[in-house]
C-alpha positions in Angstrom: -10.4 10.6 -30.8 -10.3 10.9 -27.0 -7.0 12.5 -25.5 -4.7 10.1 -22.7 -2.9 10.9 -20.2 0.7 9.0 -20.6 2.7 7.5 -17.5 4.8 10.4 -18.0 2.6 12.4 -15.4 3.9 14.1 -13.0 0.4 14.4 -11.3 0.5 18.2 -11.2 -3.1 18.3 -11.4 -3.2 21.1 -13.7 -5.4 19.3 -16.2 -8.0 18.4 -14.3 -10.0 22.2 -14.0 -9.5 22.4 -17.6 -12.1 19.8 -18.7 -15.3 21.0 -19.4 -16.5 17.4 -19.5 -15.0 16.6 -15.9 -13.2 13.6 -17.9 -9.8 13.7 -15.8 -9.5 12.4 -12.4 -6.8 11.8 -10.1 -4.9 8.2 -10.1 -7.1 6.2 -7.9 -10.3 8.3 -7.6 -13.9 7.0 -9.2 -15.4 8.7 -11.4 -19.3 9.6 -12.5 -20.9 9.7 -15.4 -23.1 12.6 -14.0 -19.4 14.5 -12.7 -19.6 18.0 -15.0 -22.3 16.7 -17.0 -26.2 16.3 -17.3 -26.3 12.4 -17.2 -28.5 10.9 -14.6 -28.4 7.4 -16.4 -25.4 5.7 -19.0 -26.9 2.3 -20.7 -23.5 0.2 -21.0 -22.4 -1.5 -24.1 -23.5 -4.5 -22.5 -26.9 -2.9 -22.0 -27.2 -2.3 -18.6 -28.2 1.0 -17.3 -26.1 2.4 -14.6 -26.8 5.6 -12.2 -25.3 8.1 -13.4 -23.7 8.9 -9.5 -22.8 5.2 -9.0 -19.2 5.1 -8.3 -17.1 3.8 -11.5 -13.9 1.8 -11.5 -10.4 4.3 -12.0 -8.7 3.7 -15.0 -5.3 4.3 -13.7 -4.3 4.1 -9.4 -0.7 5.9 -10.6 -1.6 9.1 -12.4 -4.4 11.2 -13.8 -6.2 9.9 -16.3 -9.0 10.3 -19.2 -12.4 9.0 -19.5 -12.2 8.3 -22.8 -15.7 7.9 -23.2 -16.3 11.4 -22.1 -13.8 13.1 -23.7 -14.5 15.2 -26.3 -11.3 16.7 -27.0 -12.5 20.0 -26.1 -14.7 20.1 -29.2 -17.8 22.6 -29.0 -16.1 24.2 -26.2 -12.4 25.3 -27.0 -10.6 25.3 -29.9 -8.1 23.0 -28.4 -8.0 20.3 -25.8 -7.0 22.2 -22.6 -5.3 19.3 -20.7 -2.7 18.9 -23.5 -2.3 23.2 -23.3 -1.9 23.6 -19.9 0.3 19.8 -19.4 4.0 21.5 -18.4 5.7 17.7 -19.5 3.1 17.6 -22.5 1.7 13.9 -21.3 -2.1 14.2 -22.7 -1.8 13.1 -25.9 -4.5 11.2 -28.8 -5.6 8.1 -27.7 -5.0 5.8 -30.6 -7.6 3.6 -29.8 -10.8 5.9 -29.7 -10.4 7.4 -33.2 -13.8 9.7 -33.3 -14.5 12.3 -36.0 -15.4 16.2 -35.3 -18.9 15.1 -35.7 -19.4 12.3 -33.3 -17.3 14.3 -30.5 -19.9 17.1 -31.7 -23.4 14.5 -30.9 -20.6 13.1 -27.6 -20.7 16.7 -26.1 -24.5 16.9 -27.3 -25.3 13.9 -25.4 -23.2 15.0 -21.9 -24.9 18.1 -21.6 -28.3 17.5 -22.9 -30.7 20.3 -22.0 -32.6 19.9 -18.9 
């Protein structure tokens, strides 16, 4: 599963160095695929490839939040997630609706930072 950022932040920013995926961003800000990672094109599940520097939408305008689809809970990396260790009002917390096993956050992590 991906870790989420609740409305309880207090937008301290102290998560957001910790991710070695470069999955956090601050309320409001776009994110990139290719931010931390070794993606220079995503094919959607719609099937359209996108850049991997085009500008996405935020997924929150209040608070930090999680790119669920590049979170890999730390896995590969750390033997915890670091946002939720270093949170001081402990508001990254599982994502109930991205349930992923060790493995696929394993080939998630793989696919981020492919070799070059």
């Amino acid at each position: 599963m991906a870790i989420m950022i609740t409305d309880e932040c207090i937008n301290c920013g102290a998560c957001e160095p910790e991710c070695p995926n470069n999955a956090i961003y601050e309320g409001g800000a776009q994110w990139r695929w290719a931010d931390g990672t070794t993606l220079t094109e995503v094919k959607t599940g719609e099937g359209a490839v996108v850049s991997g520097t085009t500008p996405q939408t935020p997924v929150s305008d209040e608070y930090y939040y999680i790119v669920s689809d590049k979170c890999t809970e730390c896995v590969g990396f750390h033997e915890e997630p670091q946002c939720a260790a270093v949170c001081p009002v402990d508001c990254c917390v599982d994502d109930p609706d991205y349930r992923e096993t060790r493995e696929r956050l394993l080939e998630k992590k793989e696919w981020l930072h492919i070799a070059a």
